[in-house]
C-alpha positions as CSV (number, residue, x, y, z in Angstrom):
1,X,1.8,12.1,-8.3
2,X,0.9,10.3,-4.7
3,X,2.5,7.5,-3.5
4,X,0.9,5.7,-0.7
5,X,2.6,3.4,1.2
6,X,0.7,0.6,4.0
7,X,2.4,1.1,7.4
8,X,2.0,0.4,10.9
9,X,3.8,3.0,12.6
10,X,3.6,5.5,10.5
11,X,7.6,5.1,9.6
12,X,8.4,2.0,8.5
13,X,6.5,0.1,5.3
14,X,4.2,-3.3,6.2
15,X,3.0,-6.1,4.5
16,X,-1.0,-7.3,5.0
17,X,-2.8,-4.2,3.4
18,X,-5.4,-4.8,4.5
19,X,-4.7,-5.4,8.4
20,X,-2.3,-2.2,8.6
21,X,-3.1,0.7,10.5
22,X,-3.2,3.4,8.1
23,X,-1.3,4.7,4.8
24,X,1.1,7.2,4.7
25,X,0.8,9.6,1.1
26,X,3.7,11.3,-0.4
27,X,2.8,14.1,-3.1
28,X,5.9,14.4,-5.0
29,X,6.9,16.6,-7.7
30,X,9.5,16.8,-10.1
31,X,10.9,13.9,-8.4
32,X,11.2,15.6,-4.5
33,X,8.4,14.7,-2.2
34,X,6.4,18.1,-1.4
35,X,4.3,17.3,0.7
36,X,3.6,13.5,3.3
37,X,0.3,13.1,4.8
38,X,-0.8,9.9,7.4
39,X,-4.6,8.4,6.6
40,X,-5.6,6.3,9.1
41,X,-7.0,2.4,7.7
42,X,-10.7,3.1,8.7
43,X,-12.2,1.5,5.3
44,X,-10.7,-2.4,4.7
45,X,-12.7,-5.2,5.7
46,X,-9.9,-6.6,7.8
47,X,-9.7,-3.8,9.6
48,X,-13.2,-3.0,10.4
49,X,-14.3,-6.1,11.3
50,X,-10.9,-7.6,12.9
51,X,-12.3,-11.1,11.1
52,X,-9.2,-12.5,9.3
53,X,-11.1,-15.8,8.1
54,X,-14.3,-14.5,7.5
55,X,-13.4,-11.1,5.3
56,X,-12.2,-12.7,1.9
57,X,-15.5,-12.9,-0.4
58,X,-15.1,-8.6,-0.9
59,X,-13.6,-6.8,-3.1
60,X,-11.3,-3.4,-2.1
61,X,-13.2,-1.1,-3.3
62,X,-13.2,0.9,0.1
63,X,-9.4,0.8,-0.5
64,X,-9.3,1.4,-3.9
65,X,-11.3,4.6,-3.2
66,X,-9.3,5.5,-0.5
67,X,-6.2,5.8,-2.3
68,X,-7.8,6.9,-5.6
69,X,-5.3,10.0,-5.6
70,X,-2.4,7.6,-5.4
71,X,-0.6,6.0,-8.5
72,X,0.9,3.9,-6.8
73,X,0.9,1.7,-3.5
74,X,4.3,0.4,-1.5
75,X,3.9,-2.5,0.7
76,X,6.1,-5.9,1.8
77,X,3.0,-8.1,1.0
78,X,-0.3,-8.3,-0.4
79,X,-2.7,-11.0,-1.2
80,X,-3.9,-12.1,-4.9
81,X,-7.6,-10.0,-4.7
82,X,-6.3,-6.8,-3.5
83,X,-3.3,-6.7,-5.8
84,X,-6.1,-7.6,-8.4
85,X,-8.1,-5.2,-7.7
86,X,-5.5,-2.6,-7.2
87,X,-3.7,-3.2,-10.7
88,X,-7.5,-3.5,-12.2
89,X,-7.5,0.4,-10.9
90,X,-5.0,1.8,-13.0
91,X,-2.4,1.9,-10.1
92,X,0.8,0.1,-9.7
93,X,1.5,-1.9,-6.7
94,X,4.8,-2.7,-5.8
95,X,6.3,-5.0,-3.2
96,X,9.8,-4.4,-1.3
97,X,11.2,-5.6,1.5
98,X,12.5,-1.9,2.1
99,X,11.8,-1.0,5.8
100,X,11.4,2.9,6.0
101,X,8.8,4.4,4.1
102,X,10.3,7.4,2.9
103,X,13.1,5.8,1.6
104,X,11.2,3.2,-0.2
105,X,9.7,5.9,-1.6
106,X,13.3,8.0,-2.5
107,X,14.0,5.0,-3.8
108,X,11.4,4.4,-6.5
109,X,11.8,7.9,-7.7
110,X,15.5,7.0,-8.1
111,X,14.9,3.6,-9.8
112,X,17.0,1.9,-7.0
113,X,13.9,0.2,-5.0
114,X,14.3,-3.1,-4.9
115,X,11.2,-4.9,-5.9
116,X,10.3,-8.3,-4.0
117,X,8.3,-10.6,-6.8
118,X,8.1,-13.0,-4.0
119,X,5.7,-10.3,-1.9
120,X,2.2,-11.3,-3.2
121,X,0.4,-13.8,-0.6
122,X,-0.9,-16.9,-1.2
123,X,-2.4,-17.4,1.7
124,X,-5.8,-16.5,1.0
């Protein structure tokens, strides 16, 4: 299984999805990551067109695509359409307030991630 989780540094996990800077994807088996790779965010609307007001009547699908190895999807935040579309994809998103990636990620396969139910925006 894949994990991806948003981040801006490439260490720690973010919230806004779709502004962060890239993903990072941990393949784990029998509950050890294997393998972590780093995908740059070249294919959200936010982040293409740097627009934050203007980018909301889209769907993810460039997102959804993106990750479609991925289960499931860490991040602090997200707003209502993406976790829509992400949960209408078959893959789980979860929101913590866990700061490093990797151990968000340790976590979950331990069943000791604290999930945030407060982490889905309402923003927009």
């Amino acid at each position: 299984m894949k994990i991806a989780v948003a981040t801006d540094d490439y260490i720690t996990v973010t919230g806004h999805v779709g502004r962060c800077n890239g993903f990072i994807i941990f393949d784990v088996e029998d509950g050890e990551i294997k393998n972590v790779e780093q995908r740059e965010n070249n294919f959200t609307h936010h982040k293409l067109s740097n627009d934050y007001n203007n980018s909301h009547g889209h769907s993810h699908a460039n997102l959804v695509h993106a990750l479609s190895d991925c289960t499931h999807l860490i991040c602090t935040s997200a707003g209502w359409r993406l976790r829509d579309d992400i949960t209408g994809a078959k893959k789980e998103l979860i929101f913590t307030n866990e700061k490093l990636a990797e151990e968000a990620v340790i976590k979950l396969l331990n069943g000791t991630l604290e999930i945030n139910e407060e982490g889905a925006c309402h923003s927009h």
